[in-house]
C-alpha positions, 0 to 999 in steps of 0.5 A: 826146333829141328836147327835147335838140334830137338829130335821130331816125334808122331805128336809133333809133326800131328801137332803141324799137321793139325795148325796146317789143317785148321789153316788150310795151308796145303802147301805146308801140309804137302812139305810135312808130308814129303818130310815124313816119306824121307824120315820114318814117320811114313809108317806112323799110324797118328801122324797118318791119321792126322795127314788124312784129316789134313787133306780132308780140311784143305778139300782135296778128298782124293788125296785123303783117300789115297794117303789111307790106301797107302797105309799099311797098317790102320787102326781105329782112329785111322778108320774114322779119320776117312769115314769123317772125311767123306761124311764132312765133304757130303759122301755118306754112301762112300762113308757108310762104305767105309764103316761096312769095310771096317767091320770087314777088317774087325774093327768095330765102330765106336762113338766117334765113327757114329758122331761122323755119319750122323753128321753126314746124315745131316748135311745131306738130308737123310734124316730116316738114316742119321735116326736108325744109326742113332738107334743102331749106336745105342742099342745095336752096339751099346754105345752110351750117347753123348752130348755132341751125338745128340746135338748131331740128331738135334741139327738132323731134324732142325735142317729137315724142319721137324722141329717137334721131334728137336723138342723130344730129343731135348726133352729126352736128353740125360744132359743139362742142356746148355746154350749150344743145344738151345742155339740149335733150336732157336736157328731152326725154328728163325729159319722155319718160323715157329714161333711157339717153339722159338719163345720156349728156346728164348726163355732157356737162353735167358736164363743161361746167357740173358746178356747175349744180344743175338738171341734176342736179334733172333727172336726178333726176326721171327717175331716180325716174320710172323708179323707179331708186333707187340711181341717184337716191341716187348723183345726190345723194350727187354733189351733196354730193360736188361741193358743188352747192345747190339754188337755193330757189325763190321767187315773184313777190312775195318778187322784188318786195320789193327791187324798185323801181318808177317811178312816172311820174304822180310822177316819182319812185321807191318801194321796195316793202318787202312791208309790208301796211297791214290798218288801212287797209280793213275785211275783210268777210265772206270767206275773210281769206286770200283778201282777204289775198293781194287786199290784198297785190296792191292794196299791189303796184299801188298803193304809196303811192296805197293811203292815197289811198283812203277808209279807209272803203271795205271790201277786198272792194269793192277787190277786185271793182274791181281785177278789173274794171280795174286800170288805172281804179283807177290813174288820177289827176286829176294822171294826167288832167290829163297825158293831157289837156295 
C-alpha cells in the first residue's frame, strides 16, 4: 500500500495492529510501533489503544503498560485498553487499580470497562467481587447489562461450581438465551457433574442446534460419570435416530497436509503434501519412532529447504539443533542478504 503511493491513517495502522495482535506476531507489532514513533501516528489515541491491546495479546504486559504511561493524552477506550489488559493476564488488583485511577482522571466507566473486571473476576476466582461489580454496574452507574455481561456472571459462578445461581441469571436474563448461554452451562455442570441441570441445558440445545454432536458427547460424559447407563444409551439411540455424526478428531499435522505455506525468503507457495524423505538423513541410535515424528517436524518447518541440508548430517543432529533454535536453522544467506539491504 505504502509503495502504491496511499497515504497511512489511525484506522489503518489499528487495523495492523489488531491482524498482529490476533497472530501474536510481535515482531511485526514492534515494526509498526517504531513506525509510529517515526511518522505522527505517536500521538494518535486509537492507534495507541490498538498498541496496548497488542502487546497485551503477545503477552508482554510490561510492555503494554509502559506504552499507556507513555501516552500523553488517554481517553476512554485507551483506559479499558489497560484495565482489560491486566484482567485477561489474572491481575484483578492492578485492574481494579486502574478503574480507581480512571474515576481519578474523570472518566468514568462504561460497559466495556465492567465486561473487562467481571472477566478477570472469573479467571481469578473471586466471585463475591465479580457479583458486586455486576450489581455496582447496573445499579451504582445505571449501565443497562448485556448479553456478554451476563455470560460473564454465568462463567463466574459456572468456574466456582455454583451451578444453582447459573440457573437464576439465566432465568433472570431479559435475553432470549441462545446455544452460547446453554454451552456455558452444560460445560459447567460436565465438569461439576450435575446431572439435573445438565438434562435441563441438553433439552435447550436440542431444540436450538439438535444436529451438533458435541453436546450430546457432553451429556454423554456426565451420563457415565454418574454411572446412568440407561440414560447414556437413550442419548445414543437419539444420535442414530436424528442421524447426528460424530466429528472424528484429528491432530495438527493431518490439518497441515492440505495446508499452504508462504514462504517469504522465496516469495512463493508450497503445499506441504505429509510426505517424509528418511534417504535424506541417517537414523542414529535412537528410539526410530522418536526421530520419526522429529523428522516429520523438520519436513513441517522446512519443506523444500529440508534437501538443502548436507545429506551427510545424521537426524539426531537435526534434532538437537531444532531444539535449540529453530528459527537459526531457517535462516538463509538470501534471508541475510534481505535483512541486511
Amino acid at each position: 500500500m505504502g509503495l502504491g503511493g496511499a497515504k497511512y491513517d489511525s484506522v489503518r495502522i489499528s487495523a495492523a495492529l489488531c491482524a498482529c495482535a490476533d497472530l501474536q506476531a510481535l515482531h511485526y507489532g514492534k515494526v509498526i510501533h517504531g513506525f509510529m514513533i517515526r511518522g505522527a501516528f505517536s500521538l494518535d489515541l486509537y492507534a495507541e489503544s490498538a498498541l496496548i491491546d497488542m502487546y497485551a495479546k503477545c503477552r508482554h504486559l510490561e510492555l503494554a503498560c509502559t506504552a499507556f504511561d507513555l501516552m500523553k493524552c488517554k481517553i476512554e477506550v485507551s483506559w479499558n485498553s489497560i484495565i482489560a489488559t491486566y484482567g485477561n493476564h489474572g491481575h484483578l488488583e492492578d485492574a481494579l487499580a486502574r478503574l480507581n485511577e480512571m474515576r481519578e482522571n474523570g472518566f468514568q466507566p462504561d460497559h466495556v470497562t465492567f465486561l473487562a473486571i467481571i472477566s478477570a473476576c472469573g479467571h481469578t476466582g473471586q466471585v463475591e467481587e465479580g457479583k458486586q461489580l455486576f450489581e455496582c454496574m447496573t445499579q451504582g452507574f445505571g449501565i443497562t447489562a448485556r448479553i456478554e455481561h451476563y455470560a460473564c456472571l454465568i462463567d463466574l459462578f459456572g468456574r466456582a461450581g455454583r451451578l444453582e445461581e447459573v440457573h437464576q441469571v439465566i432465568r433472570s436474563m431479559p435475553f432470549t438465551t441462545d446455544t452460547g448461554i446453554w454451552d456455558m452451562l452444560l460445560r459447567a455442570c460436565h465438569v461439576h457433574g450435575n446431572v439435573e441441570l445438565v438434562e435441563l441445558a441438553s433439552n435447550h440445545f436440542f431444540d436450538l442446534d439438535s444436529q451438533n454432536s458435541g453436546y450430546y458427547m457432553l451429556l454423554s460424559h456426565v451420563k457415565a460419570n454418574a454411572e446412568k447407563w440407561e440414560g447414556l444409551n437413550k442419548v445414543r439411540n437419539m444420535m442414530k435416530e436424528r442421524g447426528v455424526q460424530k466429528a472424528p478428531g484429528y491432530d495438527a499435522i493431518s490439518q497441515l497436509r492440505n495446508t499452504w505455506f508462504n514462504n517469504s525468503s522465496f516469495g512463493q507457495k508450497r503445499h506441504f503434501d505429509g510426505r517424509l524423505k528418511p534417504n535424506y538423513c541417517k537414523i542414529s541410535g535412537k528410539g526410530s519412532k522418536e526421530y520419526s515424528n522429529c523428522h516429520m517436524k523438520l519436513e513441517i518447518l522446512y519443506g523444500s529447504r529440508l534437501s538443502q541440508i548436507s545429506r551427510c548430517e545424521t537426524i539426531g543432529s537435526l534434532c538437537e539443533r531444532s531444539c535449540c533454535s529453530a528459527e537459526d536453522m531457517l535462516k538463509s544467506p538470501l534471508d541475510e542478504g534481505h535483512h541486511a539491504r
